[in-house]
DRENKE-115166 format. One record per residue (C-alpha): residue number from 1; residue in one letter; chain; x, y, z. Coordinates in Angstrom, 1 decimal, always signed. Example, Ala and Ser with C-alpha at 12.3 -4.5 7.8 and 13.67 -1.06 7.14 Angstrom:
<sites>
{1, 'a', 'A', {+12.3, -4.5, +7.8}}
{2, 's', 'A', {+13.7, -1.1, +7.1}}
</sites>
This chain:
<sites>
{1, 'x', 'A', {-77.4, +71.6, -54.7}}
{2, 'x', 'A', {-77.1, +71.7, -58.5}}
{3, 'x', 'A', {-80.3, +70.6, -60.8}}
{4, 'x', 'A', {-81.1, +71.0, -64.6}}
{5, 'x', 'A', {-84.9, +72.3, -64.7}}
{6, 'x', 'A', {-86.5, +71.8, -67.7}}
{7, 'x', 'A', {-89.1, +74.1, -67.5}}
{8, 'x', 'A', {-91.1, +73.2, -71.0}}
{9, 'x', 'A', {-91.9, +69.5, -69.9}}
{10, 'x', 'A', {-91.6, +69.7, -66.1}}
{11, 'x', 'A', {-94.6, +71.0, -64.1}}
{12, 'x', 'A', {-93.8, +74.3, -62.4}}
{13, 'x', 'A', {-94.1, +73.3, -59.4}}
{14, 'x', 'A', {-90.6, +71.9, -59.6}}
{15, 'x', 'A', {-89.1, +75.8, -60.5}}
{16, 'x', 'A', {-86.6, +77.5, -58.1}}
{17, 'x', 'A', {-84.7, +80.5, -59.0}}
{18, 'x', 'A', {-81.8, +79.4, -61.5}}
{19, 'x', 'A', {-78.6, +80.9, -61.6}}
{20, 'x', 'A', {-78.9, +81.2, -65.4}}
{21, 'x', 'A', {-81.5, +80.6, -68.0}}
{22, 'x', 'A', {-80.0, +79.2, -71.1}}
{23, 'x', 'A', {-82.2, +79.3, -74.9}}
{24, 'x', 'A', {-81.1, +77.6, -77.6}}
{25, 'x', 'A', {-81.4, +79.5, -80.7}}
{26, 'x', 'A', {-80.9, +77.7, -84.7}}
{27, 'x', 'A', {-82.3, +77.8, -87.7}}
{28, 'x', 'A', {-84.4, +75.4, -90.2}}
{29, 'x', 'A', {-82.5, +75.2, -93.0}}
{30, 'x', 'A', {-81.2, +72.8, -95.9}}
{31, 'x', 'A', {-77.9, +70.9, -94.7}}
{32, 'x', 'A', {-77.6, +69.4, -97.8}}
{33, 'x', 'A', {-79.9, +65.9, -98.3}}
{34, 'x', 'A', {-77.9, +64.0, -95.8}}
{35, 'x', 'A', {-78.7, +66.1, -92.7}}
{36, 'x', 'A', {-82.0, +67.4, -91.6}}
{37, 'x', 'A', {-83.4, +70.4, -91.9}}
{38, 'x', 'A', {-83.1, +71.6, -88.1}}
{39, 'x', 'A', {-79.6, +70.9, -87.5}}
{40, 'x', 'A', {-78.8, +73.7, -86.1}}
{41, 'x', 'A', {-81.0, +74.6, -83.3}}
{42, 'x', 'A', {-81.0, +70.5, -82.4}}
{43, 'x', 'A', {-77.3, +71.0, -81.9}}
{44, 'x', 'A', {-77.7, +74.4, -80.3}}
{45, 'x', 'A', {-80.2, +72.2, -77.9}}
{46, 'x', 'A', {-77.6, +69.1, -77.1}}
{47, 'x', 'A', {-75.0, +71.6, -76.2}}
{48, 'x', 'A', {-77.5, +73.7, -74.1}}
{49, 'x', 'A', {-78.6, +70.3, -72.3}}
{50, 'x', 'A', {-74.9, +69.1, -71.9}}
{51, 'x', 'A', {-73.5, +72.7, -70.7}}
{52, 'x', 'A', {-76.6, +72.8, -68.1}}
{53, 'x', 'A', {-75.6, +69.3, -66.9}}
{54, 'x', 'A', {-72.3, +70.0, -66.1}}
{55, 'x', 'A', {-72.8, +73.3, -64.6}}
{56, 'x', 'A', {-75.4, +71.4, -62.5}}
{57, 'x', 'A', {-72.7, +68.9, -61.4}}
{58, 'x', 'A', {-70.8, +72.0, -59.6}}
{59, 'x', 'A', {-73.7, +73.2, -57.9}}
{60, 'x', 'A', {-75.7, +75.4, -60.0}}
{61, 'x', 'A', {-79.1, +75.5, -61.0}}
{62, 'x', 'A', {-80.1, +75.8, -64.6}}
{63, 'x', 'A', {-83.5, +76.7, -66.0}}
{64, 'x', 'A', {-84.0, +75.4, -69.9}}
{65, 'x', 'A', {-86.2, +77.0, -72.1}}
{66, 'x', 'A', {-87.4, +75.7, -76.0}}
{67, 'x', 'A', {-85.6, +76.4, -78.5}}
{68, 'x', 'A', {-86.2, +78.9, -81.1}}
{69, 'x', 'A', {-86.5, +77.1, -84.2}}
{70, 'x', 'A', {-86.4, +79.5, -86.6}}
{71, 'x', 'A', {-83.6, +82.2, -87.9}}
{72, 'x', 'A', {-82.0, +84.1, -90.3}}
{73, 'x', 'A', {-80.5, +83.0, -93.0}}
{74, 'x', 'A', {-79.7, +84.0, -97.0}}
{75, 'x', 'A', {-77.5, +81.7, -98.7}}
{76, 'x', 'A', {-79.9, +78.9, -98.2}}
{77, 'x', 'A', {-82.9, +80.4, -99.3}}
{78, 'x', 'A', {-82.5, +78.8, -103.3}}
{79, 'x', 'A', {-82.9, +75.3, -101.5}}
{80, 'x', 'A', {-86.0, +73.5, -100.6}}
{81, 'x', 'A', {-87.1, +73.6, -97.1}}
{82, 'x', 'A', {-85.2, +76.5, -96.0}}
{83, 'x', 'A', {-87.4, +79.1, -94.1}}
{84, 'x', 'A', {-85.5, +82.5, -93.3}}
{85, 'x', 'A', {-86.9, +85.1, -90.9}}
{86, 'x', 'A', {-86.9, +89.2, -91.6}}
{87, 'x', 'A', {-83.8, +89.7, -89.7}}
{88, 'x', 'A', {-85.9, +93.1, -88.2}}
{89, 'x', 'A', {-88.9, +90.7, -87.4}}
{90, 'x', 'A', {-86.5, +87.9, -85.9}}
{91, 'x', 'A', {-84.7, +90.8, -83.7}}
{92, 'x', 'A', {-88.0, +92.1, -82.6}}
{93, 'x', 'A', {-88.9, +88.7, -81.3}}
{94, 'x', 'A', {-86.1, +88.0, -79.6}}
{95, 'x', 'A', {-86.3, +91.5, -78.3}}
{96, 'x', 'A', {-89.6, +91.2, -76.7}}
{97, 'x', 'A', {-89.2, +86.8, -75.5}}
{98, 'x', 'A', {-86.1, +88.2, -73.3}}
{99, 'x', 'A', {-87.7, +91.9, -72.1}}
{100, 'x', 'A', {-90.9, +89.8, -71.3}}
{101, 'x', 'A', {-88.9, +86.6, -69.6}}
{102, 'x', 'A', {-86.5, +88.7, -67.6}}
{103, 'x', 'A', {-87.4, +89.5, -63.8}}
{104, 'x', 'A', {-85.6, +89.3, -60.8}}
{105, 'x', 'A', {-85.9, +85.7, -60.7}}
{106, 'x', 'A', {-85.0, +85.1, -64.3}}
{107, 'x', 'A', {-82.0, +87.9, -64.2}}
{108, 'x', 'A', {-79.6, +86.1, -65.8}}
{109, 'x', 'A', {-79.7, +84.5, -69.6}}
{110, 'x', 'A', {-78.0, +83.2, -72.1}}
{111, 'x', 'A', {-78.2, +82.1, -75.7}}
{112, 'x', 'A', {-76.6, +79.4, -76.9}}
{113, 'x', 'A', {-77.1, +79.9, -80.5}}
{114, 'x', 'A', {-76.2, +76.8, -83.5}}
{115, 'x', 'A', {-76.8, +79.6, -86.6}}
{116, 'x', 'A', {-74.4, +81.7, -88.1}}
{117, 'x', 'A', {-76.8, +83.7, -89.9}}
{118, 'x', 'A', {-77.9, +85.1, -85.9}}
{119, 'x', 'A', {-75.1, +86.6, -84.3}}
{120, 'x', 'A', {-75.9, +90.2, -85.6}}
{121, 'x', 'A', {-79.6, +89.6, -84.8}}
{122, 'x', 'A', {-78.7, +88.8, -81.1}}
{123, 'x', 'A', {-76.4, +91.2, -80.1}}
{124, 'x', 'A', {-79.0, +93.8, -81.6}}
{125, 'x', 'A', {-81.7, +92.2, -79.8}}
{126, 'x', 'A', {-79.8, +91.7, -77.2}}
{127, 'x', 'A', {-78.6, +95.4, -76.7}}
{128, 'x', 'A', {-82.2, +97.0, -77.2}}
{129, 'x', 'A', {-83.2, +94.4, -74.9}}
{130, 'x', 'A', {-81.6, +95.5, -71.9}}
{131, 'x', 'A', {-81.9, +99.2, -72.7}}
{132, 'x', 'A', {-85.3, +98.7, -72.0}}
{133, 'x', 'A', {-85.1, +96.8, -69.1}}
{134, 'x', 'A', {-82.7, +98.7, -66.9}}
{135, 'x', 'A', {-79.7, +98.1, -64.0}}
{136, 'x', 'A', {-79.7, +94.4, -63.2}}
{137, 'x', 'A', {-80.7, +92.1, -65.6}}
{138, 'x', 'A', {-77.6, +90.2, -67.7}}
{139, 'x', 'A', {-78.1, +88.5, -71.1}}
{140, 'x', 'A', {-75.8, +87.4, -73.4}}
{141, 'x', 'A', {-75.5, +84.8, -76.7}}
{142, 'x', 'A', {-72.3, +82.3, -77.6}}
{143, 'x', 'A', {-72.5, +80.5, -80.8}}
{144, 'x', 'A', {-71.3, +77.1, -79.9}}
{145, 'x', 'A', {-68.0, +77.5, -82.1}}
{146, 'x', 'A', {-66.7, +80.5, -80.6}}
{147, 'x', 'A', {-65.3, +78.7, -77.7}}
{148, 'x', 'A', {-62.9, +76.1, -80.1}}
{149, 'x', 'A', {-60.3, +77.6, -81.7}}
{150, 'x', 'A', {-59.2, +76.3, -85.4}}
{151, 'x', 'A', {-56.8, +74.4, -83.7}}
{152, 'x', 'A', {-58.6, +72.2, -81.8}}
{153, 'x', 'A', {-60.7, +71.4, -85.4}}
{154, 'x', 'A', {-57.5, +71.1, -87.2}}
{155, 'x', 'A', {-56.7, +68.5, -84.8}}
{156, 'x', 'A', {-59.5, +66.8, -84.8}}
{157, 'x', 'A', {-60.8, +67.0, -88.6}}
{158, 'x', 'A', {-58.0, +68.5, -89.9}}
{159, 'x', 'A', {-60.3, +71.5, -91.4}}
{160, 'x', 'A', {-62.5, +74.3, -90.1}}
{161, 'x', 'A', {-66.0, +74.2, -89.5}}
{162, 'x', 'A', {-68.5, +74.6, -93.1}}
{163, 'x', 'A', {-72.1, +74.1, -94.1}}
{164, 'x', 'A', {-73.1, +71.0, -93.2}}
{165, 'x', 'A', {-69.7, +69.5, -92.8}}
{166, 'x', 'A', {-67.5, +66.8, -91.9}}
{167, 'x', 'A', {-68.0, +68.4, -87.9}}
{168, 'x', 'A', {-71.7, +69.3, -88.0}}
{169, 'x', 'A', {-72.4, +65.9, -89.8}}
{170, 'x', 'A', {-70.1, +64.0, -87.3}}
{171, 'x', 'A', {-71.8, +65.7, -84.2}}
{172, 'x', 'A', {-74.9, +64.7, -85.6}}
{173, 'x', 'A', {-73.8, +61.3, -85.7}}
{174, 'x', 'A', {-73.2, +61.0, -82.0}}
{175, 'x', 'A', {-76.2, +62.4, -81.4}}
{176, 'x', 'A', {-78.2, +60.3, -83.0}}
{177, 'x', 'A', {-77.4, +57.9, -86.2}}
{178, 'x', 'A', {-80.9, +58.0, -87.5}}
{179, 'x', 'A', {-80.3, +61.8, -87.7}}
{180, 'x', 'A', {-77.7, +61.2, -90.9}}
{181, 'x', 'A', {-77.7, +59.8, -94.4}}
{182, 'x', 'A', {-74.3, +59.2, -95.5}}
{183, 'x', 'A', {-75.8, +57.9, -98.7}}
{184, 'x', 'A', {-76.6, +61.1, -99.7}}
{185, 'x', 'A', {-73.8, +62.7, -100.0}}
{186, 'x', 'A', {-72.8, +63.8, -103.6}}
{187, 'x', 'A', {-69.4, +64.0, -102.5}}
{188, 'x', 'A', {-66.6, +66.9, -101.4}}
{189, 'x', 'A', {-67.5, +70.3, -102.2}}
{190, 'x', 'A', {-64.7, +73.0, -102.4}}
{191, 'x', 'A', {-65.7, +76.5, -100.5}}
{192, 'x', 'A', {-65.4, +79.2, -102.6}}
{193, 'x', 'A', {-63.5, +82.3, -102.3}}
{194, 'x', 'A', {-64.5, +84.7, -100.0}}
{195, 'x', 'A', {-64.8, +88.1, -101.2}}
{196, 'x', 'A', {-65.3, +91.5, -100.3}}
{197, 'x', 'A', {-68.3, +92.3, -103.0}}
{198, 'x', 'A', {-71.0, +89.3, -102.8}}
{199, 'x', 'A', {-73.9, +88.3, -105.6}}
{200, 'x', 'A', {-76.3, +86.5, -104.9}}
{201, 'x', 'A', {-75.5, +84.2, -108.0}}
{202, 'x', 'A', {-72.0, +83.2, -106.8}}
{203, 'x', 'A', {-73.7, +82.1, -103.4}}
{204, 'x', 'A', {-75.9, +79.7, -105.7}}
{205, 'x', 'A', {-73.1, +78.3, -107.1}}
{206, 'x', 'A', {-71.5, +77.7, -104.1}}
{207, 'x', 'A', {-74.2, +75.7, -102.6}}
{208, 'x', 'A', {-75.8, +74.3, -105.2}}
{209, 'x', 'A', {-75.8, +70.6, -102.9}}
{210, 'x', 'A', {-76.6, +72.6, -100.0}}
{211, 'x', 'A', {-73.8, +71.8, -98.1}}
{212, 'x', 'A', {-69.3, +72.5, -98.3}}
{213, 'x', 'A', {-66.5, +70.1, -97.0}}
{214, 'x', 'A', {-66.6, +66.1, -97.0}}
{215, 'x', 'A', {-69.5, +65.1, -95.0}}
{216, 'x', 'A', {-68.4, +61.7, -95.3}}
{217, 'x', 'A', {-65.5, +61.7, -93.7}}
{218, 'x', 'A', {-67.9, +62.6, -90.7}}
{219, 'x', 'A', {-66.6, +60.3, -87.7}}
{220, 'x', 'A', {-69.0, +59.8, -84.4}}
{221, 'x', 'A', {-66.8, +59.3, -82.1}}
{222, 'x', 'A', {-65.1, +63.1, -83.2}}
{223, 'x', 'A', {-68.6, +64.0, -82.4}}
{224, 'x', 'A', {-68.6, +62.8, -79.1}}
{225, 'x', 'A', {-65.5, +64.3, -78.4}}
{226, 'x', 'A', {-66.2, +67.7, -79.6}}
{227, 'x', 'A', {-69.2, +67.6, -78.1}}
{228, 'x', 'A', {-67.5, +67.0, -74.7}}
{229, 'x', 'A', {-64.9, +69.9, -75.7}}
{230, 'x', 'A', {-67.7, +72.3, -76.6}}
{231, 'x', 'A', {-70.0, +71.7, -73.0}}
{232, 'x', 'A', {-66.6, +71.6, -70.7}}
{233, 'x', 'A', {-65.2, +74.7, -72.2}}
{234, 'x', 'A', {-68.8, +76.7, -71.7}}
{235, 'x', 'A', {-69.5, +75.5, -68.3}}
{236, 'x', 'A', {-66.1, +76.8, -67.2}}
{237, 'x', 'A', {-66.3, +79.6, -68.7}}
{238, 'x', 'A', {-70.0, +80.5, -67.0}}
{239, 'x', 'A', {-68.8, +79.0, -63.9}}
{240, 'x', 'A', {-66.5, +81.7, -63.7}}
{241, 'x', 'A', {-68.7, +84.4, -64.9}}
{242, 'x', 'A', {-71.5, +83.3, -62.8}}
{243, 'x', 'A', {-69.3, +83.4, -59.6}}
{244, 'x', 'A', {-68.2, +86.7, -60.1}}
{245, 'x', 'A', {-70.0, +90.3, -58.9}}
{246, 'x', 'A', {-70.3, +91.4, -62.4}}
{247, 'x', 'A', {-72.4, +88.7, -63.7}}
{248, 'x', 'A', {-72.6, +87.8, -67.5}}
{249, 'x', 'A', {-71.4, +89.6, -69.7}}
{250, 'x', 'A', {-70.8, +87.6, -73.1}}
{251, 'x', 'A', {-71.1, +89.9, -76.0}}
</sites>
């Protein structure tokens, strides 16, 4: 029988072995003034929750962990309330939360992570990680986009995922309303050209509102939906992997 175990506000007691561990990993960083500052890892938790749900629903059992709040992040850093982490420091961390939390009970995890700026800090992490630890532990990170391709947001939004966008601000919206201040919004901001030489000045520029796309054309219902996209498409996918001898192995 399936269950979700929450093991940060449920008392131990109620832990069995879990098929897979899942972390959510974000960052705390300015999405412009109409979003809060932890967007990112509260998304990187709703999908977590809804991905553990439905794998629950087809039998497995799924241990939560807390997020980690805090990332990596560089084009932000001009902009109030950002907080970046030493991307050696932040891989250490992660390093040692996964080399200590792994055992044979907890054999099996995976990061769910809301933050661009973390991918490369993961899969070192990550890697290093399970050097140390040997033959049969599996970890592995997804960032939540990776599943979708760009036509399923061309569909939906009819443009690709940005900075505190028209899709982050419209999953934030079915999340919760009070989490979004349409009001805010300066209006659309144009993405730059991306280019192979970077300065740091041209990043400025860029997000000088903290945020790219047209916000407020942000729809809840889209939310909801891509929300329900997003979860389905993960719990298939480590439904499968789970069910197989080779266990996880998401790069």
């Amino acid at each position: 029988m399936g269950r979700v175990i929450k093991l940060y506000d449920e008392p131990f007691s109620v832990f069995e072995k879990p098929d897979l561990v899942i972390v959510p990993i974000g960052s705390v960083e300015r999405h412009g003034n109409h979003l809060p500052l932890g967007t990112d890892t509260i998304i990187a938790q709703a999908i977590s929750e809804l991905t553990a749900k439905k794998l629950a629903e087809r039998g497995k059992v799924v241990a939560l962990m807390p997020p980690i709040w805090y990332g990596y992040t560089w084009s932000l850093r001009h902009m109030d309330g950002t907080v970046s982490v030493d991307p050696k420091v932040l891989t250490s961390f992660i390093e040692e939360i996964i080399v200590t939390m792994a055992n044979p009970r907890f054999s099996r995890i995976l990061f769910i992570n809301g933050h661009g700026g973390n991918k490369e800090v993961l899969e070192i992490a990550i890697k290093e990680a399970l050097i140390r630890l040997g033959p049969g532990i599996k970890v592995g990170f997804i960032s939540w986009w990776d599943v979708l391709t760009k036509g399923d947001y061309e569909k939906l939004f009819g443009t690709v995922p940005m900075h505190a966008c028209e899709i982050e601000t419209s999953i934030m919206l079915a999340l919760n309303e009070k989490y979004v201040d349409l009001n805010a919004i300066e209006g659309k901001v144009e993405p730059s050209e991306r280019k192979v030489l970077k300065a740091i000045e041209e990043v400025r520029r860029t997000f000088a509102f903290g945020y790219l796309g047209d916000p407020k054309k942000a729809d809840k219902e889209k939310g909801k939906l891509l929300l329900e996209i997003v979860s389905d498409r993960l719990a298939s996918m480590l439904l499968k992997e789970l069910k197989s001898s080779s266990g996880l192995e998401i790069e």
